[in-house]
N, CA, C and O of each residue as an XYZ file, in Angstrom:
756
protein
N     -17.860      3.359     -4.001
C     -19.060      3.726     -4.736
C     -18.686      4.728     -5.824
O     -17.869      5.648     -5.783
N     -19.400      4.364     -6.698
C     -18.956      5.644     -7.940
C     -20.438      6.233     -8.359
O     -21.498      5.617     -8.472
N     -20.110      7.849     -8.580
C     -21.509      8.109     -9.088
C     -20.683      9.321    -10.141
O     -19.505      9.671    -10.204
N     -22.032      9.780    -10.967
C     -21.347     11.213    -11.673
C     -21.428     12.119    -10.663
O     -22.271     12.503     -9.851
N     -20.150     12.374    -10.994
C     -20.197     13.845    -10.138
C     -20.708     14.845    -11.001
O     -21.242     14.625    -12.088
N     -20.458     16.368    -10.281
C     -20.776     17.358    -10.903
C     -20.341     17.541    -11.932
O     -19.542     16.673    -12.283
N     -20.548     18.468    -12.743
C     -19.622     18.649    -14.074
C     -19.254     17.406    -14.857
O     -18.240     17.173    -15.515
N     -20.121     16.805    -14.668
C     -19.765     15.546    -16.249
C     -18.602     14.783    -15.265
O     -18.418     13.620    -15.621
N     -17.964     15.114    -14.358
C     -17.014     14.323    -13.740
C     -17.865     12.924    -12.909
O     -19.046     12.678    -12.666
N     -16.709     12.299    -12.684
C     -16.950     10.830    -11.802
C     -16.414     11.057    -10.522
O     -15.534     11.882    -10.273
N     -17.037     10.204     -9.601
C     -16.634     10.384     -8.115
C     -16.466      8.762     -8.160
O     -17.078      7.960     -8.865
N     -15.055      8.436     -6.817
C     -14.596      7.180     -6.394
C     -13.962      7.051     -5.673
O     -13.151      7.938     -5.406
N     -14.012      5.724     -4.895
C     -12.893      6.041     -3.386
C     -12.221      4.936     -4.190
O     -11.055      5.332     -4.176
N     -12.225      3.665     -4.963
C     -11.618      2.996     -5.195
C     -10.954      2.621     -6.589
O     -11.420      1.743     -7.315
N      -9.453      3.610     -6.998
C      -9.556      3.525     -8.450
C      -8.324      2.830     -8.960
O      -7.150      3.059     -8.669
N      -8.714      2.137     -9.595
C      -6.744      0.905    -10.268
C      -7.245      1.432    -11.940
O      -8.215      1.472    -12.697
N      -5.106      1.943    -11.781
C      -5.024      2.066    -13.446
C      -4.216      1.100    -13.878
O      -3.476      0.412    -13.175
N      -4.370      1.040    -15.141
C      -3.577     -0.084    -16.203
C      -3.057      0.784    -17.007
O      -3.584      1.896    -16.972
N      -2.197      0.637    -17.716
C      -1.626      1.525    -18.789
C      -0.339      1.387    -19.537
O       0.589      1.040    -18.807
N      -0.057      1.550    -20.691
C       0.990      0.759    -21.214
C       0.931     -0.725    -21.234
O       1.943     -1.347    -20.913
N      -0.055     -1.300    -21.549
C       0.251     -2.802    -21.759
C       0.893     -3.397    -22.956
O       1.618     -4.386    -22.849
N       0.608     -2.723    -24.294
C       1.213     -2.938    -25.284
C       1.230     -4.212    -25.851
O       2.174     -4.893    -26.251
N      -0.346     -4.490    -25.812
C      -0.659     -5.623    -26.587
C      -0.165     -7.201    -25.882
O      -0.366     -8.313    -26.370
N       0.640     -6.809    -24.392
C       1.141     -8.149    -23.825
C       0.195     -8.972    -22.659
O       0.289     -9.162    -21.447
N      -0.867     -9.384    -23.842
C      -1.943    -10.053    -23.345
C      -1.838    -11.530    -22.279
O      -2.908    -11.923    -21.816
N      -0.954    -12.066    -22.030
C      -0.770    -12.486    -20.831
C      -0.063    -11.840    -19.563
O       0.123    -12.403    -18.485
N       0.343    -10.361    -19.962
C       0.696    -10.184    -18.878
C      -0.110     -9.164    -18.107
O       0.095     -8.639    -17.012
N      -1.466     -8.981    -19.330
C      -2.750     -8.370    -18.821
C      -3.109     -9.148    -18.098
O      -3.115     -8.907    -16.891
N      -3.661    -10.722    -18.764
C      -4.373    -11.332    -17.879
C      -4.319    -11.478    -16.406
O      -5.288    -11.359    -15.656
N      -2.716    -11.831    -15.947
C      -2.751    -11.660    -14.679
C      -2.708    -10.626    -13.483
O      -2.822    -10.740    -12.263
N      -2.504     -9.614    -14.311
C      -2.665     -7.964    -13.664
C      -4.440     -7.613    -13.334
O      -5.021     -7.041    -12.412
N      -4.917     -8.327    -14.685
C      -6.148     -8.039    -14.452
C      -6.928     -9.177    -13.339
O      -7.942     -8.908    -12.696
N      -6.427    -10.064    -13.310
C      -6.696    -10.869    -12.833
C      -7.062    -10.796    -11.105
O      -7.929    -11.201    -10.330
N      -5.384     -9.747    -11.074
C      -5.290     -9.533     -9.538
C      -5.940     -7.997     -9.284
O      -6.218     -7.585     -8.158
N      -6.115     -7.295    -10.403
C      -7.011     -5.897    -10.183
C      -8.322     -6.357     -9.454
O      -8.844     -5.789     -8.495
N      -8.695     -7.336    -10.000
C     -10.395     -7.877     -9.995
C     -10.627     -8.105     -8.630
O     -11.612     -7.718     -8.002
N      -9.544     -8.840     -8.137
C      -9.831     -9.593     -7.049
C      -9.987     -8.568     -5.815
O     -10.702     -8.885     -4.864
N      -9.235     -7.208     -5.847
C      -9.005     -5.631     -5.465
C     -10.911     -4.960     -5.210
O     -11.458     -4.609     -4.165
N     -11.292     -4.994     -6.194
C     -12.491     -4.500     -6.563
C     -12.568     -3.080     -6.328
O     -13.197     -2.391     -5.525
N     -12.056     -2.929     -6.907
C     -12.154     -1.316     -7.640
C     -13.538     -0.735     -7.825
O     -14.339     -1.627     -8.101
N     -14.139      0.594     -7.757
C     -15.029      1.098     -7.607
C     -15.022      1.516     -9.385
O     -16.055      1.509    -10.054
N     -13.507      1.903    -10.003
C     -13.220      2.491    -10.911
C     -11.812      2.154    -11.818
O     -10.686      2.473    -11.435
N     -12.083      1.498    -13.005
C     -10.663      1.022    -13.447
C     -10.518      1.684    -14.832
O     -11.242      1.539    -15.817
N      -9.338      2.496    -14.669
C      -8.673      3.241    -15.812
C      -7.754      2.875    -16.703
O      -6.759      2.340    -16.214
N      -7.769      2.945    -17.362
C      -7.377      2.693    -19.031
C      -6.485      3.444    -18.902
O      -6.981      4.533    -18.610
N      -5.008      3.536    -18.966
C      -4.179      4.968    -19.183
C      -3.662      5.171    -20.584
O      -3.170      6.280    -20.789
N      -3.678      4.219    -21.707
C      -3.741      4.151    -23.220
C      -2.701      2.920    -23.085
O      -2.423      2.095    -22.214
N      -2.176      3.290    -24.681
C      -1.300      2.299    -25.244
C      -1.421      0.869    -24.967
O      -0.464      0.123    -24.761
N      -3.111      0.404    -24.978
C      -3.181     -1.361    -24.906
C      -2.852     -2.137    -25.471
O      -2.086     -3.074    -25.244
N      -3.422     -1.825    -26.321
C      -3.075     -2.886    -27.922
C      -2.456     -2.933    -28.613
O      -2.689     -3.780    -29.475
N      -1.233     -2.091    -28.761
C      -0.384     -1.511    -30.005
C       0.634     -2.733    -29.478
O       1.202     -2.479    -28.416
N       0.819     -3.527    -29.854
C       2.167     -4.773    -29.598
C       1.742     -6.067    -30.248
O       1.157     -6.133    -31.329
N       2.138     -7.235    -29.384
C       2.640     -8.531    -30.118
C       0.938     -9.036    -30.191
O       0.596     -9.754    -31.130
N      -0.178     -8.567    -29.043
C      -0.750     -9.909    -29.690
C      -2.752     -8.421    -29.546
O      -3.757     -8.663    -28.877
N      -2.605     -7.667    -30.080
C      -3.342     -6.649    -29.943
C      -4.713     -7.196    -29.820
O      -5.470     -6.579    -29.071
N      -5.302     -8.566    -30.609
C      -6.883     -8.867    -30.419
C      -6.862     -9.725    -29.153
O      -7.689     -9.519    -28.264
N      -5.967    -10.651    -29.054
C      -5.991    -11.317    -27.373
C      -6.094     -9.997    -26.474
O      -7.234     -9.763    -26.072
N      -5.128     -9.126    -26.103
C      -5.282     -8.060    -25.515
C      -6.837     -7.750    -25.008
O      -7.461     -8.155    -24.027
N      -7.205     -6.821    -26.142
C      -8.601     -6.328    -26.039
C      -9.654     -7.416    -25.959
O     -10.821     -7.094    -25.739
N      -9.253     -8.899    -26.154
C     -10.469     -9.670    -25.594
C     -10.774     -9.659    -23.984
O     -11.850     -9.886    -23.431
N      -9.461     -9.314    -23.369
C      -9.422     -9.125    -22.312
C     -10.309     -8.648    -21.280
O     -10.961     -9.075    -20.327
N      -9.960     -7.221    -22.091
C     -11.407     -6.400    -21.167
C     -12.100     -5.749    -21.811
O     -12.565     -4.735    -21.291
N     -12.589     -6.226    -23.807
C     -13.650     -5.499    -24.274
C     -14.713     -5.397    -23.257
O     -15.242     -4.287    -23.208
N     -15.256     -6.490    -22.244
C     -16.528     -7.120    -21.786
C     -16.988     -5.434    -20.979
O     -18.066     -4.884    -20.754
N     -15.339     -5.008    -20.701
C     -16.182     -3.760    -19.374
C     -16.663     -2.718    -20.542
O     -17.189     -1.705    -20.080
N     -16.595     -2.767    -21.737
C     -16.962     -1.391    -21.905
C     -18.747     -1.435    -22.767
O     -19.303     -0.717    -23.597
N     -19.214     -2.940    -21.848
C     -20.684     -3.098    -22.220
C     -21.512     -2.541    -20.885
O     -21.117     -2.453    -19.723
N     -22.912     -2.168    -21.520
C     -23.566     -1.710    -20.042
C     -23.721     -2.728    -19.089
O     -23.354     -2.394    -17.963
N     -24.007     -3.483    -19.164
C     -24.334     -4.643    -18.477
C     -22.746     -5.169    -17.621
O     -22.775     -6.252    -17.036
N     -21.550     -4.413    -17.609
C     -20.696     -4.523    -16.735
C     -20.614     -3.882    -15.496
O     -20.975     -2.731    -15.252
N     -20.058     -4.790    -14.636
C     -20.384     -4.365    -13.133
C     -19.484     -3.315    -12.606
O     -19.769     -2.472    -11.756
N     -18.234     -3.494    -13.291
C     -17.137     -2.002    -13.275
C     -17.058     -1.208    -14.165
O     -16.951     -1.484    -15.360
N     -17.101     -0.130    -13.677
C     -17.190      0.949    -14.370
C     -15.805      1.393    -14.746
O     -14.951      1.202    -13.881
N     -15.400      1.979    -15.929
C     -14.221      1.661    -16.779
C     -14.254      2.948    -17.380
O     -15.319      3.520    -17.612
N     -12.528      3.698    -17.791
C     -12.445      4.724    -18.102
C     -11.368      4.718    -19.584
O     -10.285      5.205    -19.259
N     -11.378      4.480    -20.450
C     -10.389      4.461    -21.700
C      -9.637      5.479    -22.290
O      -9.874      5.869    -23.433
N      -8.480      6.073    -21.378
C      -7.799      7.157    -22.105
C      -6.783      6.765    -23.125
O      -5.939      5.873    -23.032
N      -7.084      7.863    -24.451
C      -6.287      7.466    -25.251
C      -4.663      7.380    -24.996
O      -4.185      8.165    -24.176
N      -3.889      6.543    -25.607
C      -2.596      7.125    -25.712
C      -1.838      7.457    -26.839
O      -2.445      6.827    -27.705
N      -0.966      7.996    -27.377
C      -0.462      7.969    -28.444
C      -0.590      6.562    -29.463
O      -0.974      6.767    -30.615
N      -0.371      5.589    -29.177
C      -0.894      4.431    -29.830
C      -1.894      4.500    -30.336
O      -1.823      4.766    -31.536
N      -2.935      4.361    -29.905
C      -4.700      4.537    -30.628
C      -4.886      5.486    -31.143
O      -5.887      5.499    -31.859
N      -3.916      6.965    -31.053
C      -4.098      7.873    -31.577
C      -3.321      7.888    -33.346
O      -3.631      8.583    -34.313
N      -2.307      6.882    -33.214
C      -1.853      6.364    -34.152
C      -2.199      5.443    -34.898
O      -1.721      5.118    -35.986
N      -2.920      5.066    -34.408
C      -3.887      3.554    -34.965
C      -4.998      4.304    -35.836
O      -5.340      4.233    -37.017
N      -5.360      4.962    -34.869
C      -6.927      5.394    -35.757
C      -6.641      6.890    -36.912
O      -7.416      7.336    -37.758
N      -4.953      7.482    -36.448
C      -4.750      8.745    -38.257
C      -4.222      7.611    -39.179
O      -4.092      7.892    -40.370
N      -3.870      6.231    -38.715
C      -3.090      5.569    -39.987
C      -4.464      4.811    -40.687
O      -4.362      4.422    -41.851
N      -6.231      4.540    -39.667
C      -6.518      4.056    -40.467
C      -7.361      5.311    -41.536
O      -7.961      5.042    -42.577
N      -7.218      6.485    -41.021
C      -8.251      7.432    -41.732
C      -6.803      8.132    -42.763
O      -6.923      9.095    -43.520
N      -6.249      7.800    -42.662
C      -4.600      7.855    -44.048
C      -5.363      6.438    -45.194
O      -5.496      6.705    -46.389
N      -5.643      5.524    -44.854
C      -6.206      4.768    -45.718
C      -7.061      4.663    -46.473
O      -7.192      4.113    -47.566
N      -7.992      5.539    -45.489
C      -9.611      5.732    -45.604
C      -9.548      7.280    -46.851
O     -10.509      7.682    -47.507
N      -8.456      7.737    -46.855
C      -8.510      9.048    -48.137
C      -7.543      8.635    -48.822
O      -6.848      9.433    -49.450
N      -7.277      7.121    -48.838
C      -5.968      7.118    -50.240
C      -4.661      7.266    -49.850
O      -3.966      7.141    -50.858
N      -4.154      7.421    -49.119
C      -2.977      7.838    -48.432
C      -2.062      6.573    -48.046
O      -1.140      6.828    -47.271
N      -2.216      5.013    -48.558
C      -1.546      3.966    -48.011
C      -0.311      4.096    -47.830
O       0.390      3.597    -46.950
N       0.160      5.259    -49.268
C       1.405      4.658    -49.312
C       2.434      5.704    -48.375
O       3.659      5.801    -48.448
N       1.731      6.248    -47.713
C       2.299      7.543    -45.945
C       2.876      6.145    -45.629
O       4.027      5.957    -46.023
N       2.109      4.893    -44.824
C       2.448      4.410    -44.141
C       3.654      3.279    -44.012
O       4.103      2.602    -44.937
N       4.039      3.255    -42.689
C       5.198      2.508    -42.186
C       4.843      0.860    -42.266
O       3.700      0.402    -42.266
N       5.661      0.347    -42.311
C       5.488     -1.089    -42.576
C       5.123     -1.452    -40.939
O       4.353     -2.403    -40.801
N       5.565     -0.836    -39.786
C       4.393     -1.076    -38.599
C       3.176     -0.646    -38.219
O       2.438     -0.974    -37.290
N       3.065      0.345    -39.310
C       1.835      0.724    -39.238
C       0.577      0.015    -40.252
O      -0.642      0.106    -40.107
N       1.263     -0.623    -41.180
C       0.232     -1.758    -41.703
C       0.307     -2.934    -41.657
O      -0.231     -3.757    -42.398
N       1.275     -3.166    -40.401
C       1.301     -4.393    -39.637
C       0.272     -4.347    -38.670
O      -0.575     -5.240    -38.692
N       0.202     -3.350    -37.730
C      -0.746     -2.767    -36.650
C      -2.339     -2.585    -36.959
O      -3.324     -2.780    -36.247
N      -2.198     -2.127    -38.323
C      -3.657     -2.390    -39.246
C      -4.347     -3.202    -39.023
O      -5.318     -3.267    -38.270
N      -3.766     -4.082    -39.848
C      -3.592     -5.700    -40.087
C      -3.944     -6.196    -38.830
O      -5.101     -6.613    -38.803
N      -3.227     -6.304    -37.607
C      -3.361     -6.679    -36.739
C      -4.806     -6.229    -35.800
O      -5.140     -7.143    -35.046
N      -5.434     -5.361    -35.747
C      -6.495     -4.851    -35.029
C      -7.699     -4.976    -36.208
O      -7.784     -4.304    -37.236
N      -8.805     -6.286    -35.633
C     -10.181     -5.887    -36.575
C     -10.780     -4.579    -36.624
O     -10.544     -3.809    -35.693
N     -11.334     -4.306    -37.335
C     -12.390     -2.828    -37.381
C     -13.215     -3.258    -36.451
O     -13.991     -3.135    -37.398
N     -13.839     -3.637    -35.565
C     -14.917     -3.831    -34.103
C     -13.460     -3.257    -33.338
O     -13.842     -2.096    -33.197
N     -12.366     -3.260    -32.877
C     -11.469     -3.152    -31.940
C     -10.835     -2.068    -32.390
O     -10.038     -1.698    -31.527
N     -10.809     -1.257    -33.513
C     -10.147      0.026    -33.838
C     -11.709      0.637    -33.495
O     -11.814      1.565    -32.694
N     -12.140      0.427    -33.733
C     -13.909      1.572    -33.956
C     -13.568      1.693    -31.857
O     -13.125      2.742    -31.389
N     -13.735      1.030    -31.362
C     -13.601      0.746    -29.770
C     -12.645      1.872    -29.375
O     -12.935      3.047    -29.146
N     -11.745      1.428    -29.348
C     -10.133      2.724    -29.640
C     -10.263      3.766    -29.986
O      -9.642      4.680    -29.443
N     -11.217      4.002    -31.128
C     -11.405      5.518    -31.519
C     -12.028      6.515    -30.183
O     -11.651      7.576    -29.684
N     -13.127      5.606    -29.922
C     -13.887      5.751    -28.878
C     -13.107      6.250    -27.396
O     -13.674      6.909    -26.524
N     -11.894      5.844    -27.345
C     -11.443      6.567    -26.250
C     -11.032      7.690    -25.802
O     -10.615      8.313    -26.778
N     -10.857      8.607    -24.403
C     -11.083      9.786    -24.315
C      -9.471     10.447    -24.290
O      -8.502      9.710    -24.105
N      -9.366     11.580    -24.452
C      -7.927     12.300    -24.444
C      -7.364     12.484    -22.667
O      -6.199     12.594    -22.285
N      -8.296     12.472    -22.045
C      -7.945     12.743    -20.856
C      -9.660     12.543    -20.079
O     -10.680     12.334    -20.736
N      -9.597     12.673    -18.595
C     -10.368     12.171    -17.485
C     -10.098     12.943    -16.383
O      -8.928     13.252    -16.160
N     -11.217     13.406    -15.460
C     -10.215     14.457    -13.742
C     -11.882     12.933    -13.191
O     -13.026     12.928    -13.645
N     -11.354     12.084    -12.302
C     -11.950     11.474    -11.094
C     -11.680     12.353     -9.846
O     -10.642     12.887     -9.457
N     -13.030     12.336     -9.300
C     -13.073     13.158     -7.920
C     -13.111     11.680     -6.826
O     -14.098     11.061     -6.429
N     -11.974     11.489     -6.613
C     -11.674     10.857     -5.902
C     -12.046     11.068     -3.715
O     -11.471     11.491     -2.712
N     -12.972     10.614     -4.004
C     -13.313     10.641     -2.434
C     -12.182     10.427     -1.056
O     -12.692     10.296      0.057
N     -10.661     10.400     -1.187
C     -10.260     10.271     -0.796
C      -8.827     11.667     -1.031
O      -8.363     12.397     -0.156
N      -8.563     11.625     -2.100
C      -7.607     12.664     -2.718
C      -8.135     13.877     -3.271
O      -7.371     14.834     -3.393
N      -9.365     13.976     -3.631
C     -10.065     14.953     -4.241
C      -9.564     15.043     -5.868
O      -8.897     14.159     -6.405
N     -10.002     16.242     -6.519
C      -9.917     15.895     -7.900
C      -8.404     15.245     -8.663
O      -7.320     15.597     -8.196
N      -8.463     14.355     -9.769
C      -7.313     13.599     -9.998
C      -7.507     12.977    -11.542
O      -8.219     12.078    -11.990
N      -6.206     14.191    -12.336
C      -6.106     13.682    -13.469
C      -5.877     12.907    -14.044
O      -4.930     12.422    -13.425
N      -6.094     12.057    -15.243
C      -5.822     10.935    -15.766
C      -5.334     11.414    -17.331
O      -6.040     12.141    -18.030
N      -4.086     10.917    -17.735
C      -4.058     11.115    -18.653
C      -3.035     10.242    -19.646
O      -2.737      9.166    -19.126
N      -2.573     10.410    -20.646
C      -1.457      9.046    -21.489
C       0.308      9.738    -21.300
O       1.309      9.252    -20.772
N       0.070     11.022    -21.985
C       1.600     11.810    -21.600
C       1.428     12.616    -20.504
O       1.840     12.426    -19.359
N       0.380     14.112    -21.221
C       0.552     15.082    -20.062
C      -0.937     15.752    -20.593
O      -1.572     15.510    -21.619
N      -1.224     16.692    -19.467
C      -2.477     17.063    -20.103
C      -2.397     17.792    -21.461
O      -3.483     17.898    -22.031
N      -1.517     18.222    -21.980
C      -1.681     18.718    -23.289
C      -0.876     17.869    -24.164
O      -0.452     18.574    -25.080
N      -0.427     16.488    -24.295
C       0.088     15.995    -25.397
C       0.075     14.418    -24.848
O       0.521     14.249    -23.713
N      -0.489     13.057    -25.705
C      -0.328     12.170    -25.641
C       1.077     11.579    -25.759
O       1.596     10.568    -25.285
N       1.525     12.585    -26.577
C       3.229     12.015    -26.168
C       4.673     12.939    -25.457
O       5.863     12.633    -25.379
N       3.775     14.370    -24.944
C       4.971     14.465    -23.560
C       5.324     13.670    -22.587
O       4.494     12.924    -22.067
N       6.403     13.702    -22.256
C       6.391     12.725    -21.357
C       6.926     13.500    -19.853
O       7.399     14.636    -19.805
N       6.847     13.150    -19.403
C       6.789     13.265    -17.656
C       7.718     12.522    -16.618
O       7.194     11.516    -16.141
N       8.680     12.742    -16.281
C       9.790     11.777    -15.384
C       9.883     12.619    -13.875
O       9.270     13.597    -13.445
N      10.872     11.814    -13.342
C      11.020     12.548    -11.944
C      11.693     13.461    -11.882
O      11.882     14.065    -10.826
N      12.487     13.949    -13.571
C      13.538     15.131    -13.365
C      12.566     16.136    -14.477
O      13.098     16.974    -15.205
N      11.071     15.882    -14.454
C      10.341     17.209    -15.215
C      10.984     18.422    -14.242
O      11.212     18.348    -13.034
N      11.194     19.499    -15.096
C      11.633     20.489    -14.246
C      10.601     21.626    -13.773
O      10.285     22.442    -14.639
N       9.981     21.783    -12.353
C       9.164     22.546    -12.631
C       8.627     23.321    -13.428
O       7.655     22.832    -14.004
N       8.982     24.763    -13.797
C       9.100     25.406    -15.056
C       8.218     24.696    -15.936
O       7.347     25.395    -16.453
N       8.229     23.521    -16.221
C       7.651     22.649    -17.499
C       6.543     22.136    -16.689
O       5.404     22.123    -17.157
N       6.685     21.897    -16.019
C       5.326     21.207    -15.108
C       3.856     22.221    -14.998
O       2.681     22.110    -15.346
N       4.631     23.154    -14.362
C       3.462     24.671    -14.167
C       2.697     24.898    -15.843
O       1.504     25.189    -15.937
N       3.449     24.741    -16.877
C       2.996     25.209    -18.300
C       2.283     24.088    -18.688
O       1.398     24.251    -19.528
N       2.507     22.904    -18.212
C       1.652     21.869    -18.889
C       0.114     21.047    -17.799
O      -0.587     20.066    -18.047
N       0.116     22.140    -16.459
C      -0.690     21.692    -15.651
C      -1.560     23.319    -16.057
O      -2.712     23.413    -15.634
N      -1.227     24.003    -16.512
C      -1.583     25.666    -16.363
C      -3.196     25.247    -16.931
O      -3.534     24.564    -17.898
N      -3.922     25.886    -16.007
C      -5.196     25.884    -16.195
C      -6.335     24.829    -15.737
O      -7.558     24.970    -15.753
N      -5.385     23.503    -15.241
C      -5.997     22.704    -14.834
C      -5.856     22.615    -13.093
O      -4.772     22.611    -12.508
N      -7.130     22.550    -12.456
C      -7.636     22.780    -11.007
C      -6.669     21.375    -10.569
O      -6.060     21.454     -9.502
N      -6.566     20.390    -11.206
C      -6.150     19.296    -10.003
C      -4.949     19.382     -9.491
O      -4.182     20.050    -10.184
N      -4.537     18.980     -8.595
C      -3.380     18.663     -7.589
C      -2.965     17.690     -7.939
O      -1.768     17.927     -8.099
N      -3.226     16.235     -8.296
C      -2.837     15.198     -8.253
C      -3.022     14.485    -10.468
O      -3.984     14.363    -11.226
N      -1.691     14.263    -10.591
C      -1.641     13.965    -12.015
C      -1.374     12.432    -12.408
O      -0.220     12.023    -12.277
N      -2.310     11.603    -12.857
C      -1.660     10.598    -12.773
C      -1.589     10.193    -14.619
O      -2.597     10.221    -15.325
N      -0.374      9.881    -15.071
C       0.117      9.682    -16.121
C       0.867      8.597    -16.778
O       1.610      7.968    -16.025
N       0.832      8.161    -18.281
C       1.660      6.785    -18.386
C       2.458      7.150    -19.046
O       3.024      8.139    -18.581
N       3.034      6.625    -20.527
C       3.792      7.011    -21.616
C       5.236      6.290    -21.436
O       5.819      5.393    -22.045
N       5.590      7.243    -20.124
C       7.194      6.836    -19.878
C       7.540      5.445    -19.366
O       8.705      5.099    -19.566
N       6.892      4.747    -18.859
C       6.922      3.627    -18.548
C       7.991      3.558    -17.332
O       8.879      2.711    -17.243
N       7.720      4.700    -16.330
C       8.401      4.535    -15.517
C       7.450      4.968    -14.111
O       6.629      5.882    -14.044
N       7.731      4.288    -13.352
C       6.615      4.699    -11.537
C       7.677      5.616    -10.797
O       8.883      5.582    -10.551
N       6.821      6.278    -10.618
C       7.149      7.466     -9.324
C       6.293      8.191     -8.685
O       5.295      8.641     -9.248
N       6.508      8.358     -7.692
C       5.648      9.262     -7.076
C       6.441     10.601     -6.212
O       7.343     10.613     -5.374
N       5.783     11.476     -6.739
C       6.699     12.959     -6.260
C       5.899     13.964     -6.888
O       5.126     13.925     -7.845
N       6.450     15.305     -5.748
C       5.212     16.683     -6.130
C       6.198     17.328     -6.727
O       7.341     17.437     -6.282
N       5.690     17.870     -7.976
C       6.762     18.989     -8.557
C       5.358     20.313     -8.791
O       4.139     20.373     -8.952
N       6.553     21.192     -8.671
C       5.153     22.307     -8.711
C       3.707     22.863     -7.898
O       2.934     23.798     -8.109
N       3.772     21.948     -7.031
C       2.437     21.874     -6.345
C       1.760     20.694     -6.634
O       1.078     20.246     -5.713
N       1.779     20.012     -7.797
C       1.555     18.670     -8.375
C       2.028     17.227     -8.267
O       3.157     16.865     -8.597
N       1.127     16.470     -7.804
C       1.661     15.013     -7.218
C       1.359     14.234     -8.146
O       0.238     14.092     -8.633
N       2.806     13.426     -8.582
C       2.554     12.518     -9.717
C       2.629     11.544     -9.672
O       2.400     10.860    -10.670
């Protein structure tokens, strides 16, 4: 069951993330395919969807959840990608074409304005009060940068400065494109 929690937060016992897909829209489909069948109370976005080979197949994928009339409730954190998507299209939007990289007005090119406007729309970060783990961050790098990145050899020291201030225990993060699970700092990632 999901409801708002207190503080603008969400509560859930059942939550599947996606993250890093990178535009590899068949290999969404069947991830999503088998998420669905799971039934998740709560499905998170961890960024970087669309930025790759086939970016509008991608997001046809699962524009559908981010209508009201969807039965899962859906969370869109940005990642460095969309965050790149949407300064290269406002570099355009003041004259600025000629900043950009020839993948970056490939990536243009590639995403309609209905599917960048969507993207803009997504959040920097998320804490789910997870009915099972209790509060639990969501984020693309780290809580203070879409593109720190986070491995199993973060060295504490760095962990404490980039969790500093935030209540949760449990961090869950994409970027690196690597799975692990381990507590550094007091923090389970």
């Amino acid at each position: 069951m999901v409801f708002a929690g207190t503080g603008g937060r969400l509560s859930a016992t059942r939550v599947a993330v996606l993250a890093d897909v990178h535009g590899k829209a068949i290999a969404l489909a069947a991830v999503f395919r088998r998420v669905m069948e799971e039934r998740p109370d709560l499905l998170v976005f961890g960024g970087d969807l669309t930025w790759g080979p086939l970016p509008e197949k991608t997001w046809a994928i699962v524009e559908h959840l981010q209508q009201p009339e969807s039965r899962l409730l859906s969370i869109w954190v940005r990642g460095n990608a969309e965050r790149q998507l949407i300064e290269a299209a406002t570099r355009i939007a003041h004259d600025e074409e000629d900043t950009l990289t020839a993948r970056e007005r490939w990536m243009l090119e590639a995403h309609s304005p209905a599917t960048r406007s969507a993207l803009a729309g997504f959040v920097e970060s998320v804490v789910v009060d997870s009915t099972v783990l209790g509060a639990v961050r969501f984020c693309h790098g780290s809580p203070r940068s879409d593109e720190e990145l986070i491995t199993p050899a973060t060295p504490e020291a760095r962990m404490r400065a980039l969790s500093d201030g935030g209540e949760e225990r449990i961090l869950v993060s994409a970027h690196t494109h690597i799975q692990f699970d381990q507590q550094v700092a007091g923090v389970a990632l």
